[in-house]
N, C-alpha and C positions, 0 to 999 in steps of 0.2 A: 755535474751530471743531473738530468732533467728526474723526474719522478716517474720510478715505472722505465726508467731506459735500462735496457739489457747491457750485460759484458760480457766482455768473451769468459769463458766455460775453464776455456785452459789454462787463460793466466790466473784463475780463482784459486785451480788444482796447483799449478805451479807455487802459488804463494804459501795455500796450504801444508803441502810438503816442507816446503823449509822453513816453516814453524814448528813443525813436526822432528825434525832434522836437528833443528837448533837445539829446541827443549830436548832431546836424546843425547845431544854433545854436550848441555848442561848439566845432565845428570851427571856425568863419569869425572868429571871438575873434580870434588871432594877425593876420589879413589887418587888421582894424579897429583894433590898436594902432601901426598903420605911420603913421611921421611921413613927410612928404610937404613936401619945402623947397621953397620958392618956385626956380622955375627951371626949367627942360626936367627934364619928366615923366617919358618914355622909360625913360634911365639910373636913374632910382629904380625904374621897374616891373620892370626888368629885375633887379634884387637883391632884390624881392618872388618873383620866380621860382620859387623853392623853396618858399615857404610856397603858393603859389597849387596849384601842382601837388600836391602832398601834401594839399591841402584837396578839389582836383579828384578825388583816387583816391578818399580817405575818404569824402567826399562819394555818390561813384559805389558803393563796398563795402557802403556802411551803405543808401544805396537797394537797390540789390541785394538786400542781409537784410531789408529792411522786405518787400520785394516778394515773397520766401518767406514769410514770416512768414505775410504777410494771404494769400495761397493756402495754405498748410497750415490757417488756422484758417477758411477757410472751410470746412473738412471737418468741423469739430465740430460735433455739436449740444451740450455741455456740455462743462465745465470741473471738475476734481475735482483735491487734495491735490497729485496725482504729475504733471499737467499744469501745475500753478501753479511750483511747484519746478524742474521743467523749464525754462518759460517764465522765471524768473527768473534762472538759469543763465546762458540764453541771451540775457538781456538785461545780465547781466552783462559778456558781453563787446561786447554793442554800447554801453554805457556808457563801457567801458574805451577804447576808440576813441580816442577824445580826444587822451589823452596821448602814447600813439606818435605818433599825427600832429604834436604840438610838437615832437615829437624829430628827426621827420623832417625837418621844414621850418627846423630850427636857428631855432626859440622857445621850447626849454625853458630853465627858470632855472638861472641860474649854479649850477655844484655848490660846496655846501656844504665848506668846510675839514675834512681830516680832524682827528679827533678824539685821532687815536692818535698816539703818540709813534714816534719813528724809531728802530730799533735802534742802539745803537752797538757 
């Protein structure tokens, strides 16, 4: 693509959406790997607690950004180089979502053994 050459508007919105889309279906991951023992429900909902809530904000921030998103671009009539870049920026960090939310909700993976040797 030349410098300064425009693209279409729609397929921008279109791509943006299912970054949006995706990172929303990545949140809800951690709640769908919960084992669930036979027994009174309750007390196991209640230690999902954290991850539900952390899913609920995310959830809520990332609609939030979706919801700026589609009114800022419905301002555009076109899409060019420094709007594309931008927009993947910005979707950058709606991708990035994800991961602090596993942090949050105590689902991220066991940290890995250090590597380094201990002083002596």
């Amino acid at each position: 693509m030349r410098r300064g050459a425009e693209v279409g508007l729609e397929r921008l919105t279109f791509f943006s959406d299912g970054v949006f889309a995706i990172a929303i279906t990545l949140l809800v991951l951690p709640l769908t790997d919960a084992e669930i023992e036979p027994g009174p429900v309750g007390p196991q909902l209640l230690e999902l607690l954290p991850r539900m809530l952390t899913f609920l904000l995310s959830f809520a921030v990332i609609g939030r950004y979706w919801t700026i998103h589609h009114r800022l671009f419905a301002r555009f009539d076109r899409a060019d180089a420094r709007l594309m870049t931008l927009n993947l920026g910005y979707l950058f960090g709606i991708a990035f979502l994800p991961f602090p939310t596993s942090l949050l909700g105590g689902t991220a993976p066991a940290p890995r053994p250090s590597c380094s040797t201990p002083r002596t």
